[in-house]
N, C-alpha and C positions, 0 to 999 in steps of 0.2 A: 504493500500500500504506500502510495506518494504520502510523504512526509508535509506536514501541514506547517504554512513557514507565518506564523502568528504575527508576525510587524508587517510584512507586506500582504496578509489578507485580512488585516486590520480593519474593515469599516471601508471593502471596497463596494458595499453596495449601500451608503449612504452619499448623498450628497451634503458631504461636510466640508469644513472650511479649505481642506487645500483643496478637494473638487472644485471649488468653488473658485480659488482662485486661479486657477488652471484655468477654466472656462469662460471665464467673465472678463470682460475691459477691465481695465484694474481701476477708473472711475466708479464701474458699477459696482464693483467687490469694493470697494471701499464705503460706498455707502449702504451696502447692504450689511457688511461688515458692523457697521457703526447701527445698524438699523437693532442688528442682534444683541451687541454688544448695551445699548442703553434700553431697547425694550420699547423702541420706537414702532410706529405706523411706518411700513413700506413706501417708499414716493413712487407715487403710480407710474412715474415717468420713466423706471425703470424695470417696471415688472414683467412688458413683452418681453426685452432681453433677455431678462433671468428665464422666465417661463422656457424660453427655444431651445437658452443654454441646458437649462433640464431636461427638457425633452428629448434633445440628442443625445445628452447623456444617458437617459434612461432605457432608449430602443436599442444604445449598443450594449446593453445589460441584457437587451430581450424583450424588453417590454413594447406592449399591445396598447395599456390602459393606462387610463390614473384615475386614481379614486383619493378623494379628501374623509381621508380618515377620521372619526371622531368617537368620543367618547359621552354616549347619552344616558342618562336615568338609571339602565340597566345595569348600571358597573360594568359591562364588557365592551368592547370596541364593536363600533359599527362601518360602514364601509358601502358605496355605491361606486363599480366601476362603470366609465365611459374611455369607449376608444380613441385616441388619436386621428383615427382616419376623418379627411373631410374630401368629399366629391369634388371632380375638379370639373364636372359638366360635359365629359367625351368617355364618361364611363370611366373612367380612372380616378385615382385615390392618391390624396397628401395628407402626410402626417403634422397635424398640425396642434401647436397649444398658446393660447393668448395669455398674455397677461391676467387679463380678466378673469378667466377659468382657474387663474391659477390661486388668485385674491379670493375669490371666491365662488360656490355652489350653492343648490340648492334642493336639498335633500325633501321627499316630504316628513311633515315633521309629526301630520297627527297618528302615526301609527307606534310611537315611543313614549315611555313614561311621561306626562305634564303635569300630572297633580290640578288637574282641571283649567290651567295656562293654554292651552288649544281642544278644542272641539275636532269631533272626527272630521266635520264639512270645512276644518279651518285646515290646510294642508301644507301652508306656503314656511320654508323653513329654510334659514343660512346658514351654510358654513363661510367660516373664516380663516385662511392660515394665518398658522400661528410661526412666523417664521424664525425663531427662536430655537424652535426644536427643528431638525435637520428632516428633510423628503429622504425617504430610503425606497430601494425596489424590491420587490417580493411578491413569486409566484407571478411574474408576465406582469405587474404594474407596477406604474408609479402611485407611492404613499404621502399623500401631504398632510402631515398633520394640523387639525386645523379644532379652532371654537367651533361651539353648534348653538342656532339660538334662533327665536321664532320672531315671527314678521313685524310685533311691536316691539321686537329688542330684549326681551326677559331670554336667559339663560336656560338652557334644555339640556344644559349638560355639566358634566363636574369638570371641564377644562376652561372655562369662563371666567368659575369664581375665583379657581384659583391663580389664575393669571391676574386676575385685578386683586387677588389678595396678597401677589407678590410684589407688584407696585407700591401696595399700602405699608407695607415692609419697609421698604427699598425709601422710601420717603420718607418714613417717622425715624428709620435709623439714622439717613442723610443728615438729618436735622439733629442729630444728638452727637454726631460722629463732628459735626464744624463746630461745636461747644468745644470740643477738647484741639481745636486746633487742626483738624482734617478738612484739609481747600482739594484735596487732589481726588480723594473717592467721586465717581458720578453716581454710581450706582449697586446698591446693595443685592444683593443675591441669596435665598432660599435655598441653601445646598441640602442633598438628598440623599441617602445611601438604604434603599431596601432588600433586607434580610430576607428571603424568600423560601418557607419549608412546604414540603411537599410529598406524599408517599406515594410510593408506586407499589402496582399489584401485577400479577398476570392477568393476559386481557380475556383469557381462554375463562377464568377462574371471575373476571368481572361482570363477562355477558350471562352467566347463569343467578345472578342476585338485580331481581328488579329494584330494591333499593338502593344500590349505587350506580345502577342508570338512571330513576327517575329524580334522585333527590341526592344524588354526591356523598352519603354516608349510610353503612350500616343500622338499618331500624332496628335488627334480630343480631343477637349473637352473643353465646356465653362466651366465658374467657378462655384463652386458649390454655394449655399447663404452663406454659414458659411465655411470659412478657418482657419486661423494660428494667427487673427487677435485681439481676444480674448485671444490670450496667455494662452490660460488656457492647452494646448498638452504639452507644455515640463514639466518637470520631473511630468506630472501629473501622477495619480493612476492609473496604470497600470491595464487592463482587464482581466477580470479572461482567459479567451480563450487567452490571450497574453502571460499573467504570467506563463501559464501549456507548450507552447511552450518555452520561453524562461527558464523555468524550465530544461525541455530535452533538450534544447541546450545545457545548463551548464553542464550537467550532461555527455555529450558525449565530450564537449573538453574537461573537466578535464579527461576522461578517457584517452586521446590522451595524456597529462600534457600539453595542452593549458589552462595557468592561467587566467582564464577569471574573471574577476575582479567586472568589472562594466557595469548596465544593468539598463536601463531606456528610456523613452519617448523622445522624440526629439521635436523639436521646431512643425514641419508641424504634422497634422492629417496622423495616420497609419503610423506613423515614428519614428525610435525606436535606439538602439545606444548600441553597446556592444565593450567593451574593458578589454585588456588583459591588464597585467603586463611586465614593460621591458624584452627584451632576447636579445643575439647575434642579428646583423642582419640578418645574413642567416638561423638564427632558427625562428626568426620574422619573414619572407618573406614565409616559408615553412607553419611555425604556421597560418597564416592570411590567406593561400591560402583556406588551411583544411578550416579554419570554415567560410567562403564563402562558401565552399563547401558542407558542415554541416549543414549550414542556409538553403539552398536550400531543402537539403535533409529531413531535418525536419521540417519544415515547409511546404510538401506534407504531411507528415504523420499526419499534425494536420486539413488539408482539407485547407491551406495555400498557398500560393505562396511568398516568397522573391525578391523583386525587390532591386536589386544590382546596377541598372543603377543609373548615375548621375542626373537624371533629368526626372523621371518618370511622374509626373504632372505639369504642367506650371501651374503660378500663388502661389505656392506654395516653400517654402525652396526644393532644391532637396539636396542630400547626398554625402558627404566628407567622407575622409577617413584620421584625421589627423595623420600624421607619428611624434612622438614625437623621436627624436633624442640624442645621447648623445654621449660621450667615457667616456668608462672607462678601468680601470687598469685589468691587473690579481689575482692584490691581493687586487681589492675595491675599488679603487678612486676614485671617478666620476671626471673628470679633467674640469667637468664643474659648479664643487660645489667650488663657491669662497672661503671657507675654513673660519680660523680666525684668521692666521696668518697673519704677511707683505710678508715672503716668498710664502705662498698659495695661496694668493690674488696675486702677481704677474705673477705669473704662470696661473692663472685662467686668468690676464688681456693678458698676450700671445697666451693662447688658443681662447681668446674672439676676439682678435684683428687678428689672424688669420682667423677667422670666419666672420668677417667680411669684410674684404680681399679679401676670397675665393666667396663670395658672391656677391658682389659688381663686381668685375673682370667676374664670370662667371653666372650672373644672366640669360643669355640665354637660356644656358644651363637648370639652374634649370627651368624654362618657358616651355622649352621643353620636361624634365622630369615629367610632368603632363599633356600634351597635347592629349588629344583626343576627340571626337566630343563630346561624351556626359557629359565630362569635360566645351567645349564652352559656352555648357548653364547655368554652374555655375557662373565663374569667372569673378567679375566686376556686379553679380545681386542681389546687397547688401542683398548677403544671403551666401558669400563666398569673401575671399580676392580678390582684383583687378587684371589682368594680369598683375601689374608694379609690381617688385621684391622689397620688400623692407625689413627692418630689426624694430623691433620692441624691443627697450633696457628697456624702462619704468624708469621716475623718477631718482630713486637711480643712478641704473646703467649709467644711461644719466649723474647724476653730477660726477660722478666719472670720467668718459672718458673725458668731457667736461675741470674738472680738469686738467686730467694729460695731455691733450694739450693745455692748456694755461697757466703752470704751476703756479698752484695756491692752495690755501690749498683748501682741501672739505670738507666739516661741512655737516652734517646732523642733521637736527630737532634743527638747534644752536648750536651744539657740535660738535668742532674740532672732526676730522677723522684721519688725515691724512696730513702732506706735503708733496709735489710732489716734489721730486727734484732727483740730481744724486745719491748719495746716501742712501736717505730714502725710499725703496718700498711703495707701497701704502699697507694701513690697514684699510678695512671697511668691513660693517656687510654683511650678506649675504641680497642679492636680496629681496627686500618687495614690490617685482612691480606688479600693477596691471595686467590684462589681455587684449587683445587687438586683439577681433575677426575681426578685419578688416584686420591685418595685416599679409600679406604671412607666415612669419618667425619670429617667435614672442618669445620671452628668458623669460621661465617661472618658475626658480628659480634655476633649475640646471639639465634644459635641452632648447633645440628647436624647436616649434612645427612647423613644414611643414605643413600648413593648405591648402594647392590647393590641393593637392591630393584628384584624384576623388575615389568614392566608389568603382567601380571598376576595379581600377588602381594592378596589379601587383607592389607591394611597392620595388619589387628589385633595380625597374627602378630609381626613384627618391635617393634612399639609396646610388647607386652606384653611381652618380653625388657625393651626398653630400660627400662621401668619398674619391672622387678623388680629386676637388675643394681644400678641406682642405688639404688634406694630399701634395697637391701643394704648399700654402701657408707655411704650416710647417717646408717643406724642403726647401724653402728659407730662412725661419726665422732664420735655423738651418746651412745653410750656411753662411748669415751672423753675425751668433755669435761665431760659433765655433771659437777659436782660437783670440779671442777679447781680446783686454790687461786688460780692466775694463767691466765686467758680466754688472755689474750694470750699468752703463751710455750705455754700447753701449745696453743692454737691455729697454734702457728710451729713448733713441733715436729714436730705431728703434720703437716702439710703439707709440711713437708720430706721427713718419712720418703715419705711417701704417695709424692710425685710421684720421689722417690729411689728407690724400691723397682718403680715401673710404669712411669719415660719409656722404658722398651725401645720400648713400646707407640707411642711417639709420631714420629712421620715427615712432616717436612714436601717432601722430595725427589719427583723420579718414579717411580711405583707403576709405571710402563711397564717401567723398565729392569730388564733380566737383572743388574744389580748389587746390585736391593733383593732379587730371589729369595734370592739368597747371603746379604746380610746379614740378611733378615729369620731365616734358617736359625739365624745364628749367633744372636741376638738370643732364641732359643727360639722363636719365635712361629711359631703352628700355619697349614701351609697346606691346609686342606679342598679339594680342588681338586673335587671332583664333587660331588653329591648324596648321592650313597652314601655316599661318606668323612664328609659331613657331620653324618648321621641318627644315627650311630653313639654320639653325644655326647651325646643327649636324657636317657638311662638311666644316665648315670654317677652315681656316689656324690653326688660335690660339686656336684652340678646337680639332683639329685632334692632332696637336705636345703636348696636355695635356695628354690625353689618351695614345698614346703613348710614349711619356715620363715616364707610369708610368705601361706601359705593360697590360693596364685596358681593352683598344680596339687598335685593330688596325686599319689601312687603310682601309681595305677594306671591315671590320669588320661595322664601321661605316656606309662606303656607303650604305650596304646590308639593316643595319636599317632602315636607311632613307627613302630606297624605301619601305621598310616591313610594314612602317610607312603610308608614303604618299598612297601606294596601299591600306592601312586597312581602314584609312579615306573615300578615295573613295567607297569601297566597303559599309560600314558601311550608307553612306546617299544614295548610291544605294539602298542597301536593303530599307531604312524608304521611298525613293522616290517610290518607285516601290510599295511597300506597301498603303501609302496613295491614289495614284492615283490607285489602286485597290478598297480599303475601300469606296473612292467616288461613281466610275463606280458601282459597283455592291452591294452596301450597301446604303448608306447614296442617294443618286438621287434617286433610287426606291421608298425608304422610304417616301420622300420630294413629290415625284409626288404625291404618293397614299395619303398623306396629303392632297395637291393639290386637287385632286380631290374632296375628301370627300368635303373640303371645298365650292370648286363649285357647287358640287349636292346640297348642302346646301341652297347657293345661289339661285342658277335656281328654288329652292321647294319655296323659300322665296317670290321668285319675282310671281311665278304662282300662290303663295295665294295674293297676293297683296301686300306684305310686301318688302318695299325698301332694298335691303341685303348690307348696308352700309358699315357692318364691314366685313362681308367675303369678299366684293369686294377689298378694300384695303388691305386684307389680302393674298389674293387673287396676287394681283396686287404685295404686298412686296414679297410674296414667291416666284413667279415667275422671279423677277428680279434676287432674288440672284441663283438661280437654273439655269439660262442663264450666270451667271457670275462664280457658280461655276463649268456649262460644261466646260465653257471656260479656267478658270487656268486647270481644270486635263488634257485637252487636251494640254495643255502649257507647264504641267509638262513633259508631256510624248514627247513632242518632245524633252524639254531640255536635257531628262535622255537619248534619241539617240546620243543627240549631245555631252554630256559628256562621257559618253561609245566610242565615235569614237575615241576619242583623246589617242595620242602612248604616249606622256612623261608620269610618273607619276605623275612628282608637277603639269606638266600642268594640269592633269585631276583632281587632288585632287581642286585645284585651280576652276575648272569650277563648279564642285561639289558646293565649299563651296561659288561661287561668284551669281553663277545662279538655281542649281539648289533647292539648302535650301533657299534660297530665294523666289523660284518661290513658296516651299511647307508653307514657312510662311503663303507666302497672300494666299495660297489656304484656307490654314486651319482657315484663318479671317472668310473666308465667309460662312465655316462649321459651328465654331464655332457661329457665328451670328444668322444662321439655325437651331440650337439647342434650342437655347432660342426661338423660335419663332412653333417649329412644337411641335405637341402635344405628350408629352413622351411616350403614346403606340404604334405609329410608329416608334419613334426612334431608332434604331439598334442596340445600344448595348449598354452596362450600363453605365452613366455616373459619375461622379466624386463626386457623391452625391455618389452614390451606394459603388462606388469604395471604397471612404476614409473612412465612417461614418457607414459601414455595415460588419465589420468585428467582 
């Protein structure tokens, strides 16, 4: 096999910046350049060029088509191709593409999530590139990454808000970063780094269980003898059949110039874990979606399947997606790298104590921005942070803060650091803190890892909280210090107050133990514990006039969410209810009886030889109890899933859903599960969790 040469097949199917410059008049590479680089509107006056200059590049790639890519309602990537060809009126054909085409499309819009924002008779819907993030080719077309957004201008997609939530950023920090004497930054940046875990199964072994085709996760199934429990699955040796697929994975995001970085085993059996290198957030959010998608796709090709769900086998770790967070400069800073100066280090503790600020004030919010059903079975199952929002500083960074609000000097390891007073900034070393997987938001040297985020969580959604939050906080900061007679004191002021008034927020302890439940209780701090509870907070006062304050969402914008939200939840335990009580009736009961019976014929042979059939009778007697118990809940389910289907509100139904009818599908699936261990595995129906995890 030809050897795969990684620096020259690096992102040759993007059109990225040296494509770019290769291609272009170096006028228009420059101001295209500058267009990317500040987050500007394209000048139309140069967009034929770029459009042709793509064009050509993308047919000697192969390509037919282009399609302006986007991302709508549904968290997954949506896509309309049109081909290049245009008549030339003698029966023949030019490959052509305008400018126009290239700026923008026009997808219809009423057949996608709105949240009541378009009617089905209202059709007419834009996209927009978003030229920031680079057009790459894939499968015979060209890919333009672009906004999506309906005919009166309201957003239809999660690449909107957070593009205007990175603005909102980039501006509040602008404005706090010239207080400390920075004239050279233009613009700040939203850097991204997602964690991405993922199990594969055999596909032979996938197509025979209708609940991880119709619903992405296991509704049935006891535990296997051996799990997660042996610790011997994370970073272990990797399977030769694993290694050749995630092989070809690599090999296909680096073709796209997705940096994929790191590739290894994960804590649970057939769980596995790939991460990229920092990017912009809306090239991170583009980037993550592709290789979700990628995963998928290549992992058919190895006779595989990719389970992306949060929670594909119970009893077992199921899969996060951690969103490692940062800002930085235009020209390098990371403004979350506490430096080694006294000036860098106070700058770093404004940005820190904004951060925490924004968090503490809007931890609902972030609660909310990871909220989905198969998110619920993560969070709080010490195998994921708790639903309490909380901040994780570690050691160092705890005596520093602790410090500078009780002013007092900080010594590290017995050596002065630092005195805290008006005049003297703080001066200490960079960040030497442990890690702390329990903790939602945890500061790992010079970034924040969003650890709730589910595996397959569209990462715009949480990104664009975290950048509004902040860039709130910021613009306070920045109002009240502009114009301050003394930088420094009303700078040590206002950081004392800050971090005085929100370390409730701040926990570096175990997010496991039933002690932080209590304390976080007492602390105020909000515990969302479901999806439902969480949605609830989208619509509040002090969460609407945030958004809009900063032009991120609107009014109505949000409301539309909410329902987009609450209706998906519903939908989503519809489908696994309707499923399971399917899997029963016509799977697993059959199964059971014809056990059943064998069993009995057994009996009856035993007793007409004379032989007392002790153990088939009680086995006999146990099977059958639970086979009358488990008629009884699918019948149970199946009324409840009528009676949550009747209901007109959305929260109401999402609410019945998550109060009666996943509850009703728990205790069914006890007495399944209970049944499994008890009937003999060649009638059991379909492969279980032996098969699944330990047979690939």
């Amino acid at each position: 096999m030809e050897n795969f040469n990684v620096v020259e097949q690096f992102g040759i199917d993007v059109f990225n910046e040296e494509t770019m410059r290769q291609r272009l008049p170096k006028n228009v590479f420059k101001t295209l350049k500058k267009t990317i680089a500040e987050g500007k509107e394209l000048d139309s006056s140069i967009a034929d060029i770029v459009a042709n200059a793509m064009k050509d590049w993308a047919i000697e790639k192969g390509a037919t088509h282009y399609t302006h890519w986007f991302q709508p309602m549904t968290g997954i990537t949506a896509e309309k191709h049109d081909s290049f060809i245009s008549p030339t009126g003698d029966g023949a054909i030019i490959m052509e593409f305008s400018g126009k085409e290239l700026i923008k499309g026009e997808p219809d819009a009423s057949s996608f999530p709105s949240g009541g924002l378009r009617a089905t008779f209202e059709a007419r819907g834009y996209t927009a590139w978003d030229p920031t993030s680079y057009a790459f080719v894939k499968g015979g077309s060209l890919y333009i990454p672009t906004a999506f957004y309906s005919y009166s201008g309201e957003a239809l997609d999660k690449k909107t808000p957070l593009l205007r939530s990175m603005d909102a950023v980039s501006d509040a920090a602008l404005r706090v970063l010239r207080l400390f004497g920075n004239t050279t930054t233009k613009r700040v940046v939203a850097t991204v780094g997602a964690e991405q875990e993922y199990f594969l199964v055999d596909k032979k072994n996938y197509d025979k269980r209708k609940d991880l085709i119709f619903t992405g996760r296991t509704l049935f199934g006891a535990p296997a003898p051996k799990g997660q429990e042996l610790e011997d699955h994370y970073f272990g040796v990797i399977k030769d059949r694993i290694a050749e697929y995630m092989k070809d994975l690599d090999e296909r995001l680096w073709k796209l110039g997705i940096t994929s970085k790191t590739k290894h085993n994960e804590v649970a059996p057939a769980q596995h874990e790939n991460a990229p290198i920092f990017a912009p957030a809306n090239l991170a959010t583009d980037q993550n979606q592709l290789t979700m998608e990628l995963m998928k796709k290549v992992a058919l090709e190895h006779g595989l399947v990719c389970l992306l769900h949060e929670k594909p086998f119970a009893g077992i770790n199921g899969s996060g997606k951690h969103d490692n967070w940062s800002l930085s400069t235009d020209d390098g800073q990371n403004l979350l790298d506490p430096g080694n100066s006294p000036m860098e280090n106070a700058q770093f503790l404004t940005f820190l104590a904004a951060i925490i600020k924004a968090v503490d004030e809007y931890s609902d919010l972030l609660r909310m921005s990871v909220a989905s059903p198969g998110n619920d079975h993560r969070l709080g199952a010490n195998e994921a942070p708790p639903a309490i929002i909380s901040i994780f500083l570690g050691e160092e960074l705890q005596g520093v803060v602790d410090a500078l609000v009780e002013g007092k000097e900080y010594t590290s390891n017995g050596k002065q650091m630092f005195n805290v007073g008006v005049s003297s900034l703080p001066d200490f070393p960079k960040d030497s803190t442990d890690r702390n997987r329990t903790s939602p938001f945890a500061f790992t040297g010079n970034k924040f890892e969003f650890r709730m985020v589910g595996s397959n969580l569209n990462i715009a959604g949480p990104n664009t909280i975290l950048n509004t939050i902040v860039a709130n906080s910021l613009t306070e900061f920045a109002d009240a210090l502009e114009g301050a007679q003394s930088f420094n004191e009303a700078l040590h002021d206002l950081l004392v107050k800050t971090i005085s008034e929100h370390k409730r927020v701040i926990f570096n302890g175990n997010g496991y133990g039933a002690e932080w439940q209590a304390e976080a209780e007492k602390r105020g701090l909000p515990n969302l514990k479901s999806t439902v509870d969480a949605l609830s907070c989208i619509t509040e006062a002090k969460n609407v006039e945030l958004f809009k304050k900063f032009k991120v969402y609107s009014e109505v914008e949000l409301h539309s969410r909410q329902e987009i939200l609450f209706e998906n939840y519903s939908k989503v335990i519809n489908i696994e209810a309707l499923t399971a009580a399917d899997m029963v009736k016509t799977e697993i009961l059959p199964a059971v009886m014809k056990f059943a019976k064998d069993v009995c014929d057994i009996a009856v042979s035993k007793k007409s030889a004379g032989i007392e059939p002790t153990v088939e009778a009680a086995l006999a007697k146990k099977v059958n109890e639970l086979t009358i118990s488990l008629s009884d809940k699918a019948n149970e389910l199946s009324d409840v899933i009528v009676k949550a289907q009747a209901i007109e509100g959305e929260a109401e139904k999402a609410r019945c859903y998550h109060d009666e009818v996943f509850s009703t599908m728990q205790s069914l699936r006890a007495v399944a599960d209970e049944l499994e261990t008890i009937v003999g595995e060649e009638y059991w129906p379909y492969p279980t969790y032996d098969e699944l995890l330990f047979n690939v």
